[in-house]
Jmol script that loads the backbone (N, CA, C; Angstrom):
load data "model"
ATOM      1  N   UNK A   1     122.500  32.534  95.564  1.00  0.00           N
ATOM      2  CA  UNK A   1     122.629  33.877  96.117  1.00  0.00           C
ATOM      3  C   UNK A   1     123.954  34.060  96.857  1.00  0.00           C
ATOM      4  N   UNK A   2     124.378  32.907  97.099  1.00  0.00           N
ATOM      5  CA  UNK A   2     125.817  33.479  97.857  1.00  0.00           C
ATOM      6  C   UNK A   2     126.869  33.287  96.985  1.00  0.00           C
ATOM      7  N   UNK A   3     127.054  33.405  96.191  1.00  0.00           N
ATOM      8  CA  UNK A   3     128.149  33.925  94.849  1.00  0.00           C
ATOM      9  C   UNK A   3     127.552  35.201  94.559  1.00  0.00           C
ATOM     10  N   UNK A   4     126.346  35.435  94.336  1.00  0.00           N
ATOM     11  CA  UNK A   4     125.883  37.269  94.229  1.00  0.00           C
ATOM     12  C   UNK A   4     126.017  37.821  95.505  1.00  0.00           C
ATOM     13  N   UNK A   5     126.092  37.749  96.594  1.00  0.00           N
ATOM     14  CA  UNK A   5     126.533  38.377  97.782  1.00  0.00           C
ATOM     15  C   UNK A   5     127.681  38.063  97.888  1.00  0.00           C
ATOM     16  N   UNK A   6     128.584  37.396  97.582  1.00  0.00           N
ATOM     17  CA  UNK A   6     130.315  37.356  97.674  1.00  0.00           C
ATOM     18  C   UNK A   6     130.486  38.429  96.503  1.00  0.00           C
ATOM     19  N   UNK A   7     129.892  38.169  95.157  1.00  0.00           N
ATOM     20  CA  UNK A   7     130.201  39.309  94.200  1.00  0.00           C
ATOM     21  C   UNK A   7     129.645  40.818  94.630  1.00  0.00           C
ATOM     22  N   UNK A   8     128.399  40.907  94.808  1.00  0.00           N
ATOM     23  CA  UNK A   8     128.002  42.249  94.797  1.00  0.00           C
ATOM     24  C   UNK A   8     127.845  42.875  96.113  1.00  0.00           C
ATOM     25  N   UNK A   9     127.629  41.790  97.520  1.00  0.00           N
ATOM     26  CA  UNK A   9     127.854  41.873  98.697  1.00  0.00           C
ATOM     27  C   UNK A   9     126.232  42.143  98.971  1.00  0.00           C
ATOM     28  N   UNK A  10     125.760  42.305 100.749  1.00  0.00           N
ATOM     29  CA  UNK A  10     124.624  42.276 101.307  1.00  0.00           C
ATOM     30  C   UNK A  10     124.196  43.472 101.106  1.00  0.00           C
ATOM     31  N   UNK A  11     124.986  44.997 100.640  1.00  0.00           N
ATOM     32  CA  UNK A  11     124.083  46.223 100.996  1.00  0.00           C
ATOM     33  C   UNK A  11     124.004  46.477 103.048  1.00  0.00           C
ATOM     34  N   UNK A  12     123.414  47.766 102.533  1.00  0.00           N
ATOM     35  CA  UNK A  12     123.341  48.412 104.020  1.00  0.00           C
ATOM     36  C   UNK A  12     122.363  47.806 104.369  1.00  0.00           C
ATOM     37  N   UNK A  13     121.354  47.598 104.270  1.00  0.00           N
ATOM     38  CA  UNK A  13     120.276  46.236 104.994  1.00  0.00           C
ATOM     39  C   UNK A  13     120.900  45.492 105.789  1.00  0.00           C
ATOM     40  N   UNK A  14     121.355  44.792 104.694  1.00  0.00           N
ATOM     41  CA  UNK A  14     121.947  43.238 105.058  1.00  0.00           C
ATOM     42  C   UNK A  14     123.213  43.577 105.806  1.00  0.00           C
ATOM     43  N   UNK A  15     124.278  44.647 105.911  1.00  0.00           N
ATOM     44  CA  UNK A  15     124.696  44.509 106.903  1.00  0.00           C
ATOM     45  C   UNK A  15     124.170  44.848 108.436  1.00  0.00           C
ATOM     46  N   UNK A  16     123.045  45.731 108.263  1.00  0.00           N
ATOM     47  CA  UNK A  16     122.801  45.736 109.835  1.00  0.00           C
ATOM     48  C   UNK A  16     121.888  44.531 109.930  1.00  0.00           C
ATOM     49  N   UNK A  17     121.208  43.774 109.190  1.00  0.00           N
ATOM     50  CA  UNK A  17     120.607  42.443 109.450  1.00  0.00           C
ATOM     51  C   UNK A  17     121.302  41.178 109.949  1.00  0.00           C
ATOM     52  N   UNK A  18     123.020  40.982 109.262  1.00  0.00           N
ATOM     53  CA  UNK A  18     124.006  40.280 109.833  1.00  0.00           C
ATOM     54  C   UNK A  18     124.360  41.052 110.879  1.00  0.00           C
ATOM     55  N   UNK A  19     124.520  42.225 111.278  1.00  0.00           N
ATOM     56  CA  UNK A  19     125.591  42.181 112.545  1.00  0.00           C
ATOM     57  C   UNK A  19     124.088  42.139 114.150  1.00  0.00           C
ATOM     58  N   UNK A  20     123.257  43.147 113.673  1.00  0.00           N
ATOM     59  CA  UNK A  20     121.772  42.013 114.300  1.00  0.00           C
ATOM     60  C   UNK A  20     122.048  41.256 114.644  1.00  0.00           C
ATOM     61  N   UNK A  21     122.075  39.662 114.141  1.00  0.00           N
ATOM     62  CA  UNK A  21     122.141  38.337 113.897  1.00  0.00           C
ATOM     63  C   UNK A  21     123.154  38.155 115.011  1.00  0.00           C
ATOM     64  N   UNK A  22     124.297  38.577 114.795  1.00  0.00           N
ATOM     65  CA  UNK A  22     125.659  37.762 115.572  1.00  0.00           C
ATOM     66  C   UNK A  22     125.526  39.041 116.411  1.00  0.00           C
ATOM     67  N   UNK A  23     125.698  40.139 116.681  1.00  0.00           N
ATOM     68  CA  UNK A  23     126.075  40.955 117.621  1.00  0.00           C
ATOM     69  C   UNK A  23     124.665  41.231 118.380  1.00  0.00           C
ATOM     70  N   UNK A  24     123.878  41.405 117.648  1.00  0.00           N
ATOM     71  CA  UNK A  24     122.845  41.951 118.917  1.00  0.00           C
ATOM     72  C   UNK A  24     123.084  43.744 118.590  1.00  0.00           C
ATOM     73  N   UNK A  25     123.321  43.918 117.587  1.00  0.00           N
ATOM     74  CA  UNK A  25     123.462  45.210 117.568  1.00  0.00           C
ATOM     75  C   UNK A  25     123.687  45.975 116.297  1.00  0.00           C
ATOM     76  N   UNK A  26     122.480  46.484 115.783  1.00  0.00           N
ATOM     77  CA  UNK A  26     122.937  46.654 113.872  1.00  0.00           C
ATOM     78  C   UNK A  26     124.226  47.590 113.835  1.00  0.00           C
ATOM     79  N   UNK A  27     124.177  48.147 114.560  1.00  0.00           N
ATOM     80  CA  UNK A  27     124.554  49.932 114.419  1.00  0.00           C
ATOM     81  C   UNK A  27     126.121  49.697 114.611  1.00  0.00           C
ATOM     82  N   UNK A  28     126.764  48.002 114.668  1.00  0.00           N
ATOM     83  CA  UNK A  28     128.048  48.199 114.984  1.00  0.00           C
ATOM     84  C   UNK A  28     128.804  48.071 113.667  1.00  0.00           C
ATOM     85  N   UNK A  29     130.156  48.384 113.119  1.00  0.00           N
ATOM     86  CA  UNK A  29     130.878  48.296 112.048  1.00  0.00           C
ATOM     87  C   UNK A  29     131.963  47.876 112.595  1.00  0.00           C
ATOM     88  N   UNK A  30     132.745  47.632 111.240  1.00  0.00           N
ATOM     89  CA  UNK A  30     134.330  46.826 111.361  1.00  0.00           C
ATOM     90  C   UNK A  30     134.838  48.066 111.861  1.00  0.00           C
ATOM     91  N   UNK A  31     135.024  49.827 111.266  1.00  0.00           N
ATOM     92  CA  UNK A  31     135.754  50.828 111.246  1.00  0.00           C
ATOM     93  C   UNK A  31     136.940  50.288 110.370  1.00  0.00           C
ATOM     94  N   UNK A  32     136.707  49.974 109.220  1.00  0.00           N
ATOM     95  CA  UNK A  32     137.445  49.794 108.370  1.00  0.00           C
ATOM     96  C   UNK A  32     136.682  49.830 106.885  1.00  0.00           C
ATOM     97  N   UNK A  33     136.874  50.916 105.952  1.00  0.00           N
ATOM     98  CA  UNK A  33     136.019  50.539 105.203  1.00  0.00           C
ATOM     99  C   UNK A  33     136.376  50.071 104.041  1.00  0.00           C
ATOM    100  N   UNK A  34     137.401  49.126 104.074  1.00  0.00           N
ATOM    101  CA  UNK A  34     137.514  47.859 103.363  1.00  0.00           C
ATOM    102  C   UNK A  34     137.227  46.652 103.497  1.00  0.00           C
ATOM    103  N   UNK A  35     136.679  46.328 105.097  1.00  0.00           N
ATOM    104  CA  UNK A  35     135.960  45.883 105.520  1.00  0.00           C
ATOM    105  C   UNK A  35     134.374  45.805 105.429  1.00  0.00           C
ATOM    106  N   UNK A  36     133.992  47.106 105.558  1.00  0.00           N
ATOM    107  CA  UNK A  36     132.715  47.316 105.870  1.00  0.00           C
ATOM    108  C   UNK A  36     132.311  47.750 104.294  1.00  0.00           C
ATOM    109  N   UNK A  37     132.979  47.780 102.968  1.00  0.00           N
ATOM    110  CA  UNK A  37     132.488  47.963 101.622  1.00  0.00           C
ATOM    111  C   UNK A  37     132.377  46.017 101.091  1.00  0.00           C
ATOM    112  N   UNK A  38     133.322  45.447 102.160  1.00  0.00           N
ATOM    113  CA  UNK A  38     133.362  44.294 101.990  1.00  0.00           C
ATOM    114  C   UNK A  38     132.059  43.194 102.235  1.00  0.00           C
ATOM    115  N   UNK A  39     131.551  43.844 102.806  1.00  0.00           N
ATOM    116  CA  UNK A  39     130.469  43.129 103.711  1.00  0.00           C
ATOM    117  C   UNK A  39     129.002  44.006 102.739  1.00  0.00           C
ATOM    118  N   UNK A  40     129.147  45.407 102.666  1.00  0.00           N
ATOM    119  CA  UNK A  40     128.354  46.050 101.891  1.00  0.00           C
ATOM    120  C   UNK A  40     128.515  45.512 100.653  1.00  0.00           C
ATOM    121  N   UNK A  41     129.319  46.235  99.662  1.00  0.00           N
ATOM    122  CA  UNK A  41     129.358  45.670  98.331  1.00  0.00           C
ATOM    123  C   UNK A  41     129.771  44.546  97.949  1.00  0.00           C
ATOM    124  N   UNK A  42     130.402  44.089  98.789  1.00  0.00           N
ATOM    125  CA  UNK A  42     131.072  42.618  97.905  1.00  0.00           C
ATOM    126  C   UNK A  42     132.217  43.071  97.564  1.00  0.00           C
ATOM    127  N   UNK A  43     132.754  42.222  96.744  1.00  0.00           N
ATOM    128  CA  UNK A  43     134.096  42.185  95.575  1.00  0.00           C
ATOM    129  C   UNK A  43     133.915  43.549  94.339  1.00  0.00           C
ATOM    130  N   UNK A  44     132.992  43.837  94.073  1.00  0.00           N
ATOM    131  CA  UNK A  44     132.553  45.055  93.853  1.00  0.00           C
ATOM    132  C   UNK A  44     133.203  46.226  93.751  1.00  0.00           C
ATOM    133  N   UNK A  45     132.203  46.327  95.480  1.00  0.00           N
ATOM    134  CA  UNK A  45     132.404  47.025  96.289  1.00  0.00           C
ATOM    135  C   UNK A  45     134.114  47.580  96.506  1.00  0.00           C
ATOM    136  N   UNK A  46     134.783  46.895  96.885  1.00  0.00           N
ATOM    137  CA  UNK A  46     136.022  46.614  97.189  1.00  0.00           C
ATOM    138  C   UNK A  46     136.825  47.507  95.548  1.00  0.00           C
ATOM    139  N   UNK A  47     136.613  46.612  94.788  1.00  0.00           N
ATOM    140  CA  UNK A  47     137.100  46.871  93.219  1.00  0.00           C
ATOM    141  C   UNK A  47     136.541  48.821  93.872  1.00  0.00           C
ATOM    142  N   UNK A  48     135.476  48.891  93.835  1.00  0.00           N
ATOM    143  CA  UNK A  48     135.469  50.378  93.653  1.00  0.00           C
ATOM    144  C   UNK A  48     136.378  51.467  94.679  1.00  0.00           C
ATOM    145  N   UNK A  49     136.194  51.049  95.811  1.00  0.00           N
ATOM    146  CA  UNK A  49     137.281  51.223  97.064  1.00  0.00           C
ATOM    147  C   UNK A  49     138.462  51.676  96.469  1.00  0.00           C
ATOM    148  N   UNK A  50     138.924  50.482  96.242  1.00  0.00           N
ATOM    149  CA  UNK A  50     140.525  50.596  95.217  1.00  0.00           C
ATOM    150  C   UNK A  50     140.568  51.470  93.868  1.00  0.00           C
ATOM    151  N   UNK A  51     139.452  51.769  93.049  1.00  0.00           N
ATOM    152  CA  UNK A  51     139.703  52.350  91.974  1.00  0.00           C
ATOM    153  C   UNK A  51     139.724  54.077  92.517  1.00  0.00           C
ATOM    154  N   UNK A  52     139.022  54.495  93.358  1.00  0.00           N
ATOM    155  CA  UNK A  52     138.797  55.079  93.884  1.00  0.00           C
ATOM    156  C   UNK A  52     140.646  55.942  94.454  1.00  0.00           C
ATOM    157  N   UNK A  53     141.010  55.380  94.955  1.00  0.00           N
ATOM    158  CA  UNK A  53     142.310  55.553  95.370  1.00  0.00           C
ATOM    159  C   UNK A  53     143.428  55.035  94.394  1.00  0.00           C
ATOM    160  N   UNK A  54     143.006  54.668  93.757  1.00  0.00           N
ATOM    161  CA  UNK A  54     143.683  54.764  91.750  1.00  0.00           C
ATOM    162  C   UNK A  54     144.109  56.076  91.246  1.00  0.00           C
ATOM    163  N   UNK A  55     142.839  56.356  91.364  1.00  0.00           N
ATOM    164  CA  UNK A  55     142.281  57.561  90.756  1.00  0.00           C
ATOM    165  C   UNK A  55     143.032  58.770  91.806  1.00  0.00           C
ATOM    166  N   UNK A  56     142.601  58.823  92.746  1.00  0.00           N
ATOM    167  CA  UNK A  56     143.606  59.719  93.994  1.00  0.00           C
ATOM    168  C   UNK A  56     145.009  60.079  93.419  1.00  0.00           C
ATOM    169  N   UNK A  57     145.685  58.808  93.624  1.00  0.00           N
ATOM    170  CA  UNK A  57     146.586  58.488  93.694  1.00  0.00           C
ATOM    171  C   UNK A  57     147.023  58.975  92.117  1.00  0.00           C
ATOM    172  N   UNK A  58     147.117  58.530  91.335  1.00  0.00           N
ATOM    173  CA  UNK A  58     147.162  59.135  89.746  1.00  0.00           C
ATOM    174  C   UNK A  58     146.920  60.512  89.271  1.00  0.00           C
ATOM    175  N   UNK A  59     145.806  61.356  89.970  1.00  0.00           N
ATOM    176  CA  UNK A  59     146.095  62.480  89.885  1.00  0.00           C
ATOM    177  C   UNK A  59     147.143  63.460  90.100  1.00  0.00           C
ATOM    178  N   UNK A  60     148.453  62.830  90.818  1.00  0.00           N
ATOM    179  CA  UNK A  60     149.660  63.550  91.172  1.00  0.00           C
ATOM    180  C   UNK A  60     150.243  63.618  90.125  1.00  0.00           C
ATOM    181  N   UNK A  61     150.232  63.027  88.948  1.00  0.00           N
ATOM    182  CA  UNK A  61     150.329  62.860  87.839  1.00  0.00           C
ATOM    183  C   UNK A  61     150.420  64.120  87.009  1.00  0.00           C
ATOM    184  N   UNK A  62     149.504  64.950  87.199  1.00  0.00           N
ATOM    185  CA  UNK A  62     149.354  66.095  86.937  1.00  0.00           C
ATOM    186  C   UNK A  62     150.079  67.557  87.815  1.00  0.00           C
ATOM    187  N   UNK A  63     150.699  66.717  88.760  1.00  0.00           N
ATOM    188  CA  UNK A  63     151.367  68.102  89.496  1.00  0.00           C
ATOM    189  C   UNK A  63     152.849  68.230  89.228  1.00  0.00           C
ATOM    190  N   UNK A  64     153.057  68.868  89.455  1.00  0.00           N
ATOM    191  CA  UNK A  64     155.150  69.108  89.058  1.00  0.00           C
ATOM    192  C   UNK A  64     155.465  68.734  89.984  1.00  0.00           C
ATOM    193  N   UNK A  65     156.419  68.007  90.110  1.00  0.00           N
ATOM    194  CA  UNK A  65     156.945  67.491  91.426  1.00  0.00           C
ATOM    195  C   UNK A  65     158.003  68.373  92.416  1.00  0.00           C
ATOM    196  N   UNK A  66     158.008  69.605  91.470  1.00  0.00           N
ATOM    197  CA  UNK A  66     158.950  70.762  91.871  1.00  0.00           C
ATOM    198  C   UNK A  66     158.542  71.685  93.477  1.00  0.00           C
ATOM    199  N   UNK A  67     156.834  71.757  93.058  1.00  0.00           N
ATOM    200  CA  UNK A  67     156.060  72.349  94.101  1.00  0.00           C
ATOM    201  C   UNK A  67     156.003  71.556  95.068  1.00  0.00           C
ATOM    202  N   UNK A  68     155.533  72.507  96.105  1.00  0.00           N
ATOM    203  CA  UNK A  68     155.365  71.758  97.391  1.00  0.00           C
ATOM    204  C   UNK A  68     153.981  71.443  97.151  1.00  0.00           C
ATOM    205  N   UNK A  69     153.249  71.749  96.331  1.00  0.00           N
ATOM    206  CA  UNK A  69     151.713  71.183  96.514  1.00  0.00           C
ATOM    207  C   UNK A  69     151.712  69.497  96.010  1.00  0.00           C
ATOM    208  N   UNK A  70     152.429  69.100  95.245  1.00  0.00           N
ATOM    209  CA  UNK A  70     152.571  67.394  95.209  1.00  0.00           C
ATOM    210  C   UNK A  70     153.194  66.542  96.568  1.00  0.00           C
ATOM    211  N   UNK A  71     154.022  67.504  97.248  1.00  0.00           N
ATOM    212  CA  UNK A  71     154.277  66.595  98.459  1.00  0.00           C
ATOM    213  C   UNK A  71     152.959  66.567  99.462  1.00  0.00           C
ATOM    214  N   UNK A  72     152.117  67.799  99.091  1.00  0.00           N
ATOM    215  CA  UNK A  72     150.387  68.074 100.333  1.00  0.00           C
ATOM    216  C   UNK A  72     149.381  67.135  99.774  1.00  0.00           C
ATOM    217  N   UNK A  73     149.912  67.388  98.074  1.00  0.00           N
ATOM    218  CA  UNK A  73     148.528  66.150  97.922  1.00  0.00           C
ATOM    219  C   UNK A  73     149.075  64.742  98.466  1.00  0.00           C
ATOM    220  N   UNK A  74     150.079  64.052  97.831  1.00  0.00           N
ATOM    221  CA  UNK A  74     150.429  62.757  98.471  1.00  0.00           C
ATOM    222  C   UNK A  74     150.439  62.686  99.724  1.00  0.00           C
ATOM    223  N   UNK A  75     150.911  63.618 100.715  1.00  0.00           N
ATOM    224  CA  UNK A  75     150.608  63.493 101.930  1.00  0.00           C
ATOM    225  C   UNK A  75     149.011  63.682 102.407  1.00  0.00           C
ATOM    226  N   UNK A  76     147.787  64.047 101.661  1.00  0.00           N
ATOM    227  CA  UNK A  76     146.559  63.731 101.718  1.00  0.00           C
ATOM    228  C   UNK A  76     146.497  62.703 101.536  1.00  0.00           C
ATOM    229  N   UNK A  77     146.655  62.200 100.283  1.00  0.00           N
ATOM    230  CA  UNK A  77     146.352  60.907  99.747  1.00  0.00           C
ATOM    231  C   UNK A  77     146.872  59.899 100.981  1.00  0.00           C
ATOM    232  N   UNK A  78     148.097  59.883 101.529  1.00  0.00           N
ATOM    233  CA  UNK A  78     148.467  58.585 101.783  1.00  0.00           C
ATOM    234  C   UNK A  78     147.206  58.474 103.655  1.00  0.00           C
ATOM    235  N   UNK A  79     147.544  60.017 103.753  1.00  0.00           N
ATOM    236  CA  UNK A  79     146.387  59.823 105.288  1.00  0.00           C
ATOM    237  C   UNK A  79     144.975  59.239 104.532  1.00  0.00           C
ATOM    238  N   UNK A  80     144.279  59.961 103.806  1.00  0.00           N
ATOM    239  CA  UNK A  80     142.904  59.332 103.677  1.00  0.00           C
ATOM    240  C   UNK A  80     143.276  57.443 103.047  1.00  0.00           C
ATOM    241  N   UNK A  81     144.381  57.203 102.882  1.00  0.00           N
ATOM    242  CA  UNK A  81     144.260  56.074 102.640  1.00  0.00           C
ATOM    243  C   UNK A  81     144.515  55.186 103.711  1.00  0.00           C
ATOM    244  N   UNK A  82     145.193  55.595 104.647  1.00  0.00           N
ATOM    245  CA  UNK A  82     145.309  55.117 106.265  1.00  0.00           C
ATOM    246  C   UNK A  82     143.872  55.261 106.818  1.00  0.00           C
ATOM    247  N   UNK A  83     143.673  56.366 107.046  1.00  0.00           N
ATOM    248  CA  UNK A  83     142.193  56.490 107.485  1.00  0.00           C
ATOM    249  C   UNK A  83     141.279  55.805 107.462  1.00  0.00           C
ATOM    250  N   UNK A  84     141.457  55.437 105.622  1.00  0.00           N
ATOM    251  CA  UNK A  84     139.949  54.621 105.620  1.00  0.00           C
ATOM    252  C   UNK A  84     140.692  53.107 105.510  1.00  0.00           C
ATOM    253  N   UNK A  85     141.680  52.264 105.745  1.00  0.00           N
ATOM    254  CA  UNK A  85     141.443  51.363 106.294  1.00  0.00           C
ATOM    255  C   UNK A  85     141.368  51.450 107.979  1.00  0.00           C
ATOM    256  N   UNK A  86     141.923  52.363 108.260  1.00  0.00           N
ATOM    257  CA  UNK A  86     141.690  51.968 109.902  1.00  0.00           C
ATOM    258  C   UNK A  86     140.100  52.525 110.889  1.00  0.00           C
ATOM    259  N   UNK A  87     140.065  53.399 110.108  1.00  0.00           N
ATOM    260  CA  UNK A  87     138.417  54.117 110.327  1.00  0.00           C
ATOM    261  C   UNK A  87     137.752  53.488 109.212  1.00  0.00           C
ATOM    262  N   UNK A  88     136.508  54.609 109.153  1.00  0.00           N
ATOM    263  CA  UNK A  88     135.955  54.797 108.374  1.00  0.00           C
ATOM    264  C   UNK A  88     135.208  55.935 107.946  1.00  0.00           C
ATOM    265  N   UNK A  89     135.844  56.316 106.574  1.00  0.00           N
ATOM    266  CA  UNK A  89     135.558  57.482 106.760  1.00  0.00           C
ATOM    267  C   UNK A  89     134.975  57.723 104.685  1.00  0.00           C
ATOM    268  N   UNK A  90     134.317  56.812 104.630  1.00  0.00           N
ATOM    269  CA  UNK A  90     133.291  56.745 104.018  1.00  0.00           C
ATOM    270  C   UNK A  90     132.112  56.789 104.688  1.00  0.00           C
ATOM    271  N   UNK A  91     131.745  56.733 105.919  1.00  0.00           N
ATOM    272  CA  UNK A  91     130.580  56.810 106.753  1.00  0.00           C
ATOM    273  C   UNK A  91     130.559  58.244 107.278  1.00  0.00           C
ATOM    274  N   UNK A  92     131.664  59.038 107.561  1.00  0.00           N
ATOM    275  CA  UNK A  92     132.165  60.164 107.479  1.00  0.00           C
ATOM    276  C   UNK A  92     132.185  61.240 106.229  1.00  0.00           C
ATOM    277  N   UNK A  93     130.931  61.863 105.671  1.00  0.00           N
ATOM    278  CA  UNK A  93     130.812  62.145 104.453  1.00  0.00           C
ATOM    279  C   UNK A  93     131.872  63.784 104.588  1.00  0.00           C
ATOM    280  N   UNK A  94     131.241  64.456 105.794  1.00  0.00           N
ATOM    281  CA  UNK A  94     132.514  65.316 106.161  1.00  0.00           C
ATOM    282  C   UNK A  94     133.893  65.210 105.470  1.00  0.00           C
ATOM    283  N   UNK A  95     134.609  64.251 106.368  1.00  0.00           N
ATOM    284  CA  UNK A  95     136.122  63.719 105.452  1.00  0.00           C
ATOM    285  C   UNK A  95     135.843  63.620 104.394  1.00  0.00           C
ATOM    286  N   UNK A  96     135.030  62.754 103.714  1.00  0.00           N
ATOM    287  CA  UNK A  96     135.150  62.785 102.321  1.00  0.00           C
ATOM    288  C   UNK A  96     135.626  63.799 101.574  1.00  0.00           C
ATOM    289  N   UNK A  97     134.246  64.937 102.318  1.00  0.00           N
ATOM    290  CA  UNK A  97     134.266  66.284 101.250  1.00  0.00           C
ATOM    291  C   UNK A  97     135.475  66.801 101.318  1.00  0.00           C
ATOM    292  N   UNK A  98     136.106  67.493 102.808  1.00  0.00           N
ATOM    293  CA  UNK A  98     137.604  67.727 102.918  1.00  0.00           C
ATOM    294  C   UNK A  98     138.752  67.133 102.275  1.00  0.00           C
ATOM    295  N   UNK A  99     138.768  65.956 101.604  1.00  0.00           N
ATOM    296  CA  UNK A  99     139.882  65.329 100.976  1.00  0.00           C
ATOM    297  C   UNK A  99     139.467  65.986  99.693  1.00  0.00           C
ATOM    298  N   UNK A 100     138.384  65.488  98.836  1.00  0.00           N
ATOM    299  CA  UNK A 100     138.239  66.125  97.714  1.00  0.00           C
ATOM    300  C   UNK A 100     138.460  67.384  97.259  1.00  0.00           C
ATOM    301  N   UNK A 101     137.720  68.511  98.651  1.00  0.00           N
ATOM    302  CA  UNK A 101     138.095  69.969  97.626  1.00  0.00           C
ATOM    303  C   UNK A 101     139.492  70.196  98.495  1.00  0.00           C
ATOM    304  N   UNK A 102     140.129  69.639  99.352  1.00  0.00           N
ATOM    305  CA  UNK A 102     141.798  70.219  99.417  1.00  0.00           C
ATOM    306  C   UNK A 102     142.571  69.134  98.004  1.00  0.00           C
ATOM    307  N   UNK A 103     142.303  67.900  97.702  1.00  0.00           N
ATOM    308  CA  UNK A 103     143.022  67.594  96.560  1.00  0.00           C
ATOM    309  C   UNK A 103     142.654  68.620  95.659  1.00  0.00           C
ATOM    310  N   UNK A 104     141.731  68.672  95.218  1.00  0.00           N
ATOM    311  CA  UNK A 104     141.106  69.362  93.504  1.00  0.00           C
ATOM    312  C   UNK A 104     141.654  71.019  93.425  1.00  0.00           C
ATOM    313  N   UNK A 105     141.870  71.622  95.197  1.00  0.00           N
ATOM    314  CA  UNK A 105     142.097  73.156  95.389  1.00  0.00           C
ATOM    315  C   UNK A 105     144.058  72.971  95.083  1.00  0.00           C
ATOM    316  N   UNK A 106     144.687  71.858  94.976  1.00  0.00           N
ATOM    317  CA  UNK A 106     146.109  71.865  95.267  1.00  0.00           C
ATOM    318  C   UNK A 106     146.177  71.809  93.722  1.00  0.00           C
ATOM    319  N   UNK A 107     145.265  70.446  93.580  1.00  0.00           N
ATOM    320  CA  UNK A 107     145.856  70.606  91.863  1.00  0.00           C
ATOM    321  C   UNK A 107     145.609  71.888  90.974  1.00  0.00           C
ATOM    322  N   UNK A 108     144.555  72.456  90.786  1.00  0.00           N
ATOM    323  CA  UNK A 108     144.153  73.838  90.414  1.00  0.00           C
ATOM    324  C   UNK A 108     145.215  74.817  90.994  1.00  0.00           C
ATOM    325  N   UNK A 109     146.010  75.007  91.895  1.00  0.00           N
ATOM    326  CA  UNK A 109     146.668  75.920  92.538  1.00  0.00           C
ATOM    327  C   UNK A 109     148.132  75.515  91.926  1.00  0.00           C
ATOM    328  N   UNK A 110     148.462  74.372  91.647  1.00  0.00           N
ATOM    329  CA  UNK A 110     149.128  73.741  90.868  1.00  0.00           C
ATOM    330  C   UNK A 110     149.545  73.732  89.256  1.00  0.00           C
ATOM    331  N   UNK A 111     148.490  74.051  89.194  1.00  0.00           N
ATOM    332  CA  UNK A 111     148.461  74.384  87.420  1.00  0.00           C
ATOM    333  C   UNK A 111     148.387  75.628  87.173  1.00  0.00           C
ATOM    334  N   UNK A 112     147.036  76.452  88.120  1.00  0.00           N
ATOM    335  CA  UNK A 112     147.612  77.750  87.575  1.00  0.00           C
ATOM    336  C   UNK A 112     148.855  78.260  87.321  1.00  0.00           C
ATOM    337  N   UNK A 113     149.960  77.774  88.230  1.00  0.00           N
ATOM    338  CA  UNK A 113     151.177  78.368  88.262  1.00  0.00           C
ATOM    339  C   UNK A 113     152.228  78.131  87.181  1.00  0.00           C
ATOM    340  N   UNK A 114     151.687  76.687  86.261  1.00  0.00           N
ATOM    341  CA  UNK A 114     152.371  76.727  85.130  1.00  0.00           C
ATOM    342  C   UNK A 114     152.163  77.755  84.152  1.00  0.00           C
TER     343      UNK A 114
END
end "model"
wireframe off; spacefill off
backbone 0.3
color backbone group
């Protein structure tokens, strides 16, 4: 089991069951959620983290670099990518949503104009 919890990681259980254990306190996190997908998913986990911001990140792909809306998305992109290593803001479903519909509203605002 601990090659399937290094691969797939403990889950939300098992992390408030480990930090229980050593802290005395489920409810605490790294505030990092490359950390805390680390401990959740595993190697996984992590892999998805990163594809995740692949994917972000690659969608500029689609903007003209002429507009100012490719300098708003990358400047989204690079904060939610600060963010969520130094927070966490996958626990933050709020942020989430705000990154998604201001990326998806720039690129659409983006294309219409071609």
């Amino acid at each position: 089991t601990d090659l399937i919890n290094q691969l797939f990681g403990a889950g939300y259980q098992g992390m408030f069951v480990i930090n229980y254990h050593y802290l005395r306190n489920p409810m605490i996190h790294s505030h990092s959620d490359l950390f805390d997908l680390l401990l959740i998913g595993g190697v996984f986990g992590v892999g998805v983290w990163l594809f995740y911001f692949y994917t972000l990140f690659n969608q500029a792909r689609y903007l003209s670099r002429k507009h100012q809306e490719f300098s708003i998305y990358i400047a989204i992109s690079l904060v939610t990518f600060s963010y969520s290593l130094l927070t966490s803001a996958f626990y933050g479903p709020n942020m989430m949503g705000v990154v998604v519909l201001s990326t998806v509203a720039i690129r659409n605002m983006n294309i219409s104009k071609e």
